[in-house]
Kinemage of the C-alpha trace (Angstrom):
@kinemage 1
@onewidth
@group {chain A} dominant
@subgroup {mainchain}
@vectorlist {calphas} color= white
{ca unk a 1} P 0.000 0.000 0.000
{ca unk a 2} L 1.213 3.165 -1.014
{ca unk a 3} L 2.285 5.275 2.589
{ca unk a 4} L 0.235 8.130 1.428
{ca unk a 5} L -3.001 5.801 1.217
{ca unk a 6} L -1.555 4.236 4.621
{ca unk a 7} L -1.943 6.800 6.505
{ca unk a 8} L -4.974 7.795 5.277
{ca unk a 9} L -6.362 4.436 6.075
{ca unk a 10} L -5.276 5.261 9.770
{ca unk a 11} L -6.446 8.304 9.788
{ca unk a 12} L -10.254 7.311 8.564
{ca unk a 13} L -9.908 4.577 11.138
{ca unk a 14} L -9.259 7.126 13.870
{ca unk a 15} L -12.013 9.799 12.769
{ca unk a 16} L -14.664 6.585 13.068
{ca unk a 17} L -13.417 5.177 15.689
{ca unk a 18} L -12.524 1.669 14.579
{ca unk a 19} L -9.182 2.835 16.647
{ca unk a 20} L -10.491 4.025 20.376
{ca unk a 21} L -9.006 5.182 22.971
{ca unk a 22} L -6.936 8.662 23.695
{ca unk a 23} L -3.524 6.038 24.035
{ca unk a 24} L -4.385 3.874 21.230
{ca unk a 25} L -5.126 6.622 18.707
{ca unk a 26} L -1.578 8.605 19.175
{ca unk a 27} L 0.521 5.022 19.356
{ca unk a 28} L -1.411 4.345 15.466
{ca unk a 29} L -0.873 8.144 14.575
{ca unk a 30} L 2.549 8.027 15.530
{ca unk a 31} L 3.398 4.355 14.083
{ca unk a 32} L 2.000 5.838 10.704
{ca unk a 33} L 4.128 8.836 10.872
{ca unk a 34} L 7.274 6.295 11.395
{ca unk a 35} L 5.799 4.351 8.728
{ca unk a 36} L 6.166 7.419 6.592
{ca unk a 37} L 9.736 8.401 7.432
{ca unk a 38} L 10.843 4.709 7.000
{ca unk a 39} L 9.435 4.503 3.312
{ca unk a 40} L 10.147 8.465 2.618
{ca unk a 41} L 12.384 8.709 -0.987
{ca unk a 42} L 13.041 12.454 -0.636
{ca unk a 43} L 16.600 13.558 -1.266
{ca unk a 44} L 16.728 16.951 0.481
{ca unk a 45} L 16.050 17.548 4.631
{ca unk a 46} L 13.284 20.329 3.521
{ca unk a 47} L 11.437 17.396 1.282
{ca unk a 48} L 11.524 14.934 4.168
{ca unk a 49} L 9.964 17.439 6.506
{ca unk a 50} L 7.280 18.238 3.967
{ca unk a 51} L 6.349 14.394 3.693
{ca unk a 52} L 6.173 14.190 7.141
{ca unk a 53} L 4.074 17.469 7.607
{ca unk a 54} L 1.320 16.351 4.728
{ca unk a 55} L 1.271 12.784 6.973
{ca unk a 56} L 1.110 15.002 10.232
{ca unk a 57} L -1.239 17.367 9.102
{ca unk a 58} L -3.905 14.439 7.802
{ca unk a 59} L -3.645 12.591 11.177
{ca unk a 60} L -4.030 15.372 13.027
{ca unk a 61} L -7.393 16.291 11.621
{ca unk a 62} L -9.209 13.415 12.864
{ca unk a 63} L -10.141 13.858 16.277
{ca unk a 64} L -9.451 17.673 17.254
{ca unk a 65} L -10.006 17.021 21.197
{ca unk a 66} L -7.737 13.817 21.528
{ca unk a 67} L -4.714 15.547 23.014
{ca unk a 68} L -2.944 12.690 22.717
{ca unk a 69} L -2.507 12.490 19.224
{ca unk a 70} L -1.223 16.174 18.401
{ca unk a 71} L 1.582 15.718 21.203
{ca unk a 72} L 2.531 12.217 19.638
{ca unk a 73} L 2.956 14.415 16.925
{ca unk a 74} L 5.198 17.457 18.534
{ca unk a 75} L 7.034 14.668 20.197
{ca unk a 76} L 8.375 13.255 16.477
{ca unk a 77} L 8.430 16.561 14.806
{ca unk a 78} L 10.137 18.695 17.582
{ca unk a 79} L 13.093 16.070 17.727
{ca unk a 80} L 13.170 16.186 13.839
{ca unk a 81} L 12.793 19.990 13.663
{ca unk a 82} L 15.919 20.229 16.230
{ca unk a 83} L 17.846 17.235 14.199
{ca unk a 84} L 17.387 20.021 10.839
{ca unk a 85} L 19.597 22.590 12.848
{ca unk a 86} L 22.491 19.897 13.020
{ca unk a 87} L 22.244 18.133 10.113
{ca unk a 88} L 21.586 17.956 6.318
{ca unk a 89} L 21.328 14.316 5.736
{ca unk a 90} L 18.277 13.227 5.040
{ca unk a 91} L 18.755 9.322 6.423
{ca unk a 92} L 19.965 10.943 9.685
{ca unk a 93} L 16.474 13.014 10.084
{ca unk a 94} L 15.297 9.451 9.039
{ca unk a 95} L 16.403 7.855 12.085
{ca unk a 96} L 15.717 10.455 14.341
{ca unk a 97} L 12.137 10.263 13.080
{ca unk a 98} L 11.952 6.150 13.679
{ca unk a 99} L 14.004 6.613 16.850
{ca unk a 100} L 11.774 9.514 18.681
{ca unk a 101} L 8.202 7.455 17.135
{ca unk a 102} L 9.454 3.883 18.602
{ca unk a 103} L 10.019 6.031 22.275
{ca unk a 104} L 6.903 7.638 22.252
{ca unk a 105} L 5.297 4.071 21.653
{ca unk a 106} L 7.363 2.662 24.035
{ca unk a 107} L 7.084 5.402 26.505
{ca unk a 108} L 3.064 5.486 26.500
{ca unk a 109} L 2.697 1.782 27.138
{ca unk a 110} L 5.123 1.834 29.804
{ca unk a 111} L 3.142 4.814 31.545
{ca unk a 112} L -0.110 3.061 31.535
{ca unk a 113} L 1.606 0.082 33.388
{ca unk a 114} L 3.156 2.927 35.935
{ca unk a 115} L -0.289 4.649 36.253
{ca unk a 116} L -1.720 1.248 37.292
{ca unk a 117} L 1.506 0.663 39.718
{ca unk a 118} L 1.034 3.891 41.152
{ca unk a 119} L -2.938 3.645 41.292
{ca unk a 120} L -3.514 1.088 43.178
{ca unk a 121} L -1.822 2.309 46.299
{ca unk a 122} L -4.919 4.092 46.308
{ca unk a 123} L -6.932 1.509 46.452
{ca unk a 124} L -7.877 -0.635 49.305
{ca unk a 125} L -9.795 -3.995 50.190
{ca unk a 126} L -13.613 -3.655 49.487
{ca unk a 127} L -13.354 -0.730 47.303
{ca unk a 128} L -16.670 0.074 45.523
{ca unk a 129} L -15.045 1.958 41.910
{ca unk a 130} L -17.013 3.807 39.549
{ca unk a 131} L -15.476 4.292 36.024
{ca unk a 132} L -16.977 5.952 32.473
{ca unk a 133} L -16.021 5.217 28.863
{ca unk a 134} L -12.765 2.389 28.155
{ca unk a 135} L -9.579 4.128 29.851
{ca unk a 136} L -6.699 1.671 29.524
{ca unk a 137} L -4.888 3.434 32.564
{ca unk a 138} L -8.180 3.172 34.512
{ca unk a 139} L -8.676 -0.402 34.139
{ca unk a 140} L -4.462 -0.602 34.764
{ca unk a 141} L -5.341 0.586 38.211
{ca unk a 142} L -8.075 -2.165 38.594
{ca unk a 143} L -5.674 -4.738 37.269
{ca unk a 144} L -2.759 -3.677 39.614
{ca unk a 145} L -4.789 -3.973 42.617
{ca unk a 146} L -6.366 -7.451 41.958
{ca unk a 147} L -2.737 -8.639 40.998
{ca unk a 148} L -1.725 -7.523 44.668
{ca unk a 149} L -4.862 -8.878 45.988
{ca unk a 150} L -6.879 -6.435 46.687
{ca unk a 151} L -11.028 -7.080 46.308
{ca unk a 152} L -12.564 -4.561 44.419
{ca unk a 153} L -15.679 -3.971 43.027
{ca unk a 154} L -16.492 -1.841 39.925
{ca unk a 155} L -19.792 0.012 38.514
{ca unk a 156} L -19.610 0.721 34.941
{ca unk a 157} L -21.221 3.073 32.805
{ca unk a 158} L -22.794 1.918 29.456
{ca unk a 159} L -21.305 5.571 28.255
{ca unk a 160} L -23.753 6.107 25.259
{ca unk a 161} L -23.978 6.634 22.852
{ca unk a 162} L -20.932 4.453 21.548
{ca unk a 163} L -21.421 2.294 24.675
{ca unk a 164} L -17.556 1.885 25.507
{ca unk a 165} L -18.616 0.675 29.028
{ca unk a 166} L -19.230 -3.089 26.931
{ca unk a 167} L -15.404 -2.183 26.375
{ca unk a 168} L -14.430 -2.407 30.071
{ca unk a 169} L -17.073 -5.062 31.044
{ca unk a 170} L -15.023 -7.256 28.529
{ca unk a 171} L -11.638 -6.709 30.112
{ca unk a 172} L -12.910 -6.887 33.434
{ca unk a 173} L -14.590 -10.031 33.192
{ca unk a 174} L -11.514 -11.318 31.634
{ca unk a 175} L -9.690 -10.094 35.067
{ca unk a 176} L -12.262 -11.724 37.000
{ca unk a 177} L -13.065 -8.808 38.626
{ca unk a 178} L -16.743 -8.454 39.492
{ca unk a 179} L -18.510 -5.121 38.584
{ca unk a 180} L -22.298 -3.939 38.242
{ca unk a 181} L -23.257 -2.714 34.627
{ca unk a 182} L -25.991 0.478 35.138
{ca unk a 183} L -27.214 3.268 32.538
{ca unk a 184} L -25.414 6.244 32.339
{ca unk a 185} L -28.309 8.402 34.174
{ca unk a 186} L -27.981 6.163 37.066
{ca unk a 187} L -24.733 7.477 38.362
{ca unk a 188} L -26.086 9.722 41.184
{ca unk a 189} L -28.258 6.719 42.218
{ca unk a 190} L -25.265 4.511 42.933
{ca unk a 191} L -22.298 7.226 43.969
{ca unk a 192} L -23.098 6.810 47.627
{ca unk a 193} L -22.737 3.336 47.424
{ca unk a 194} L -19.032 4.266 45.726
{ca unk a 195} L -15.612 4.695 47.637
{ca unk a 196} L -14.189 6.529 44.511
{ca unk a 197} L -14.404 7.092 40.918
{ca unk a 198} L -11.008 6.309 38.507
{ca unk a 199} L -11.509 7.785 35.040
{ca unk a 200} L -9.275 8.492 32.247
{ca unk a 201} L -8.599 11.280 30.303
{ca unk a 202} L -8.677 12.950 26.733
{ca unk a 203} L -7.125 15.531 27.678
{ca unk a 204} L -5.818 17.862 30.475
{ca unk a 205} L -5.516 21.646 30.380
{ca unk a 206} L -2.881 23.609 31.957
{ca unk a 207} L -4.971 24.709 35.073
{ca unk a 208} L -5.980 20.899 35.895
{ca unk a 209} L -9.693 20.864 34.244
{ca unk a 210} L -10.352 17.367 32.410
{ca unk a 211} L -12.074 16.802 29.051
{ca unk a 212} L -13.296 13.300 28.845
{ca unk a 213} L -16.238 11.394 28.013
{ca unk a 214} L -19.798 13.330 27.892
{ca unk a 215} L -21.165 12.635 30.768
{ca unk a 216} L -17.911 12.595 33.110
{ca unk a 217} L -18.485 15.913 34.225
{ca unk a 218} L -21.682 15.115 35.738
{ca unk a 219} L -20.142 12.333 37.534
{ca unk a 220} L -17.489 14.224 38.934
{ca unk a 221} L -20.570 17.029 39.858
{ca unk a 222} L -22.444 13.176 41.414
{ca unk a 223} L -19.076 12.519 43.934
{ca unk a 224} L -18.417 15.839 44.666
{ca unk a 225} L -21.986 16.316 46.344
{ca unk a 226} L -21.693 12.793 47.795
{ca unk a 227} L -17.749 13.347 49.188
{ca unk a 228} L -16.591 10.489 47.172
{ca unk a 229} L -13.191 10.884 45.963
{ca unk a 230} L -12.561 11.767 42.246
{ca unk a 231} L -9.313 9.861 40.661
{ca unk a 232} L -8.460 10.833 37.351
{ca unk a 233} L -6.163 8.539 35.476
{ca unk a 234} L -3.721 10.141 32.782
{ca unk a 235} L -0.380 9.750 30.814
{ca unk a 236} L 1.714 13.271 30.617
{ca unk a 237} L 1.291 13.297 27.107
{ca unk a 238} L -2.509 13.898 27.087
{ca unk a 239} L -1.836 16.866 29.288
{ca unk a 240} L -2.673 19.770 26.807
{ca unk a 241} L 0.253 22.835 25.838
{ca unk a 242} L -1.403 24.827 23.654
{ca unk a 243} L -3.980 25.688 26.991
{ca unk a 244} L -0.807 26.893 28.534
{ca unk a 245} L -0.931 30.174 26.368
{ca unk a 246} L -4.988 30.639 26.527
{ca unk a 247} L -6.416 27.789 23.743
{ca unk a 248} L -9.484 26.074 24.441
{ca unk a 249} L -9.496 22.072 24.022
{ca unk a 250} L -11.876 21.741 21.139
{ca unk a 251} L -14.789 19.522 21.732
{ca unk a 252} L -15.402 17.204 18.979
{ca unk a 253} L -19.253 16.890 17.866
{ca unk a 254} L -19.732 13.630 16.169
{ca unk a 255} L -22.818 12.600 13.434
{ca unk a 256} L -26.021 13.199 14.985
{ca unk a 257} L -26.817 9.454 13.552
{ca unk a 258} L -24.800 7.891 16.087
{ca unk a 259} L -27.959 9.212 18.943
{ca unk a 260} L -30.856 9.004 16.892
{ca unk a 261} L -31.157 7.191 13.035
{ca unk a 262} L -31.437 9.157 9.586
{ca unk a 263} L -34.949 7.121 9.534
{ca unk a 264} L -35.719 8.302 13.055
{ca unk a 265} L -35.347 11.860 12.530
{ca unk a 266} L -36.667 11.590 9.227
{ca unk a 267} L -40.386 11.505 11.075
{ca unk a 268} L -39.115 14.277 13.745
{ca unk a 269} L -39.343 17.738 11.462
{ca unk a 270} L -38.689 19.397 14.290
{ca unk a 271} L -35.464 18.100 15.985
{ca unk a 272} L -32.352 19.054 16.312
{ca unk a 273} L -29.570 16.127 18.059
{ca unk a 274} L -26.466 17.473 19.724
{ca unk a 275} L -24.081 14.681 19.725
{ca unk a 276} L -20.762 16.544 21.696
{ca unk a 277} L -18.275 13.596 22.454
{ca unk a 278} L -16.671 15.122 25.738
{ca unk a 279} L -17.377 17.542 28.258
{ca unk a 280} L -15.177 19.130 31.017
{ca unk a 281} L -14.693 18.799 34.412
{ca unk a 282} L -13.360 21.436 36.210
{ca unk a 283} L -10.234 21.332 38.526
{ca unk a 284} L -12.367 21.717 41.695
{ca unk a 285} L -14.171 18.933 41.381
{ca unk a 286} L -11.071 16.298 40.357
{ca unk a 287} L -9.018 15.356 44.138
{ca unk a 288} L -5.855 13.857 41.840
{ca unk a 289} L -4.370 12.791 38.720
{ca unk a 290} L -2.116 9.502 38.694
{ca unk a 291} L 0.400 9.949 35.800
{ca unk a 292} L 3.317 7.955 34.847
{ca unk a 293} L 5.309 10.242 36.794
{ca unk a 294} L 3.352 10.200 40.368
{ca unk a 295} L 0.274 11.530 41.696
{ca unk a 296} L -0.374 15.452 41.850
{ca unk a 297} L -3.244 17.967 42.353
{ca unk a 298} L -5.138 19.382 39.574
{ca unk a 299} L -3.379 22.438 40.246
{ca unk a 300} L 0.030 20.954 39.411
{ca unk a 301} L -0.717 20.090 35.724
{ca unk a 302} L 0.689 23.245 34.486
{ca unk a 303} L 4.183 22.352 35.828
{ca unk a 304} L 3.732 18.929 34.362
{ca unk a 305} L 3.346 20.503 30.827
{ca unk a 306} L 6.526 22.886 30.853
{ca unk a 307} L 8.252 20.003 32.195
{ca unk a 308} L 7.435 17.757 29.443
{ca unk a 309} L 6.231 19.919 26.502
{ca unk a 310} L 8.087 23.347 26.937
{ca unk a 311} L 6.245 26.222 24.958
{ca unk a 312} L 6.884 25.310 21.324
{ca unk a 313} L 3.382 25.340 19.635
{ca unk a 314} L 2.571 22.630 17.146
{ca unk a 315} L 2.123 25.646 14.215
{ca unk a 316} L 5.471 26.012 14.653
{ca unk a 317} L 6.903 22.547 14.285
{ca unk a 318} L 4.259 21.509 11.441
{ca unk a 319} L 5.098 24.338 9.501
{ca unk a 320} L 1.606 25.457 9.973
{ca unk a 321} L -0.076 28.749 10.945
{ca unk a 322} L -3.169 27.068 12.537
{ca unk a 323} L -3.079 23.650 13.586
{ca unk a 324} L -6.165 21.961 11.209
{ca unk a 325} L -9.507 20.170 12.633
{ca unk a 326} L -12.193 17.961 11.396
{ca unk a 327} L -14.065 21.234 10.610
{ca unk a 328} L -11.736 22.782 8.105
């Protein structure tokens, strides 16, 4: 296959959703961007970094509010855009482009096993969990804890309209970890019954707030009335940079189809669906966020992001003025 139709094919695949999951999509982002410098035929360091830009800018157009995917990105093209200041030779930007998209991989697999590590020291025997949508470094909490023995018991949301909470019923049964499967609108029912909610993340601004899952903002509202505590599980690299200089996370809208049929609204003149994919949560309502690199408050995120990110904006290392979105 041809790499330009390759990454295409990913990209389609992320935009509907055949590849899920804020981790999942930037590890198949990045793996087609590696894909791209590996079969790249360009001669000159300036033709390379246009072959990787047309790959970048297609794959980041698919899913504007997974954060994860647009710092896979930076993390590829900022080591390539500083390898361009030493060098002129093409198959050495080559293997920094393989060599910085094989660490990322690495690296965000590794965090979700330290997020689960770290996680379950939270945890303790007879825990009652609550969780939203399919996080992999939520369930790698779960999975920690029953591998050091701890009994815990999970609610899951059916997190419509997608219904990712099938998702994490799957995986849990597989772990043999009991858990009660409820409709979404029966959170606030169940939350005193809870000890604490664990949910992943899409993204993370710069002064702590969390964009996840429609409908994970209402939770958060659920535990903070009832005291529970509110755990939010997250790698570094969906922490957001671009919110450190005043952007807003975009919120993705999806096809109205996926609520309500063509057929169905076809005999409902009047209506109008909303379909947003996330919402956010605000700092107040979140007590801490378990990354690969410990646990801090909300209020610490911004320290995380110059840490890890710096200030470089993704216009900048794309070659782009304005970074592009499914609505362009």
């Amino acid at each position: 296959m041809p790499t330009i139709d390759y990454v295409t094919k990913v990209a389609r695949d992320i935009r509907e959703m055949k590849i899920r999951g804020a981790g999942e999509i930037a590890r198949r982002a990045v793996q087609a961007l590696k894909i791209t410098a590996e079969r790249s035929k360009t001669r000159t360091p300036k033709e390379f970094a246009r072959e990787l830009d047309t790959a970048a800018h297609l794959l980041l157009a698919t899913r504007p509010t997974a954060v994860s995917l647009p710092n896979g990105m930076r993390y590829v093209m900022q080591r390539v855009h500083e390898a361009r200041t030493k060098t002129s030779d093409v198959l050495e930007l080559k293997k920094v482009a393989v060599k910085s998209s094989n660490e990322f991989i690495e690296n965000s697999r590794t965090a979700i096993q330290r997020i689960g590590e770290i996680g379950s020291r939270r945890l303790v025997n007879g825990d009652v969990i609550m969780t939203h949508c399919n996080s992999s470094s939520a369930i790698a909490i779960m999975r920690s804890a029953k591998k050091h023995g701890k009994k815990i018991s999970i609610i899951v949301t059916e997190s419509r309209p997608l219904w990712q909470g099938k998702l994490t019923a799957r995986v849990l049964n597989e772990l043999d970890i009991p858990f009660t499967y409820i409709v979404d609108s029966a959170v606030r029912f169940f939350m005193n019954k809870v000890d604490k909610v664990i949910v992943g993340a899409d993204a993370v601004a710069a002064n702590g707030a969390l964009v996840n899952k429609i409908g994970t903002s209402l939770m958060a509202l659920a535990a903070h009335e009832a005291r529970t505590q509110f755990i939010v599980a997250a790698e570094t690299y969906k922490f957001s940079p671009e919110t450190m200089i005043g952007q807003l996370v975009e919120i993705e809208e999806r096809d109205p189809s996926e609520v309500l049929s063509q057929k169905e609204r076809r005999h409902l003149k009047m209506i109008h669906v909303r379909n947003p994919s996330f919402d956010i949560t605000p700092p107040e309502y979140i007590d801490a966020i378990v990354t690969e690199k410990g646990i801090i408050p909300p209020q610490a995120a911004i320290l995380i992001l110059q840490e890890t990110f710096g200030k470089i904006p993704m216009e900048e290392l794309l070659g782009y003025r304005t970074v592009p979105t499914a609505h362009d």
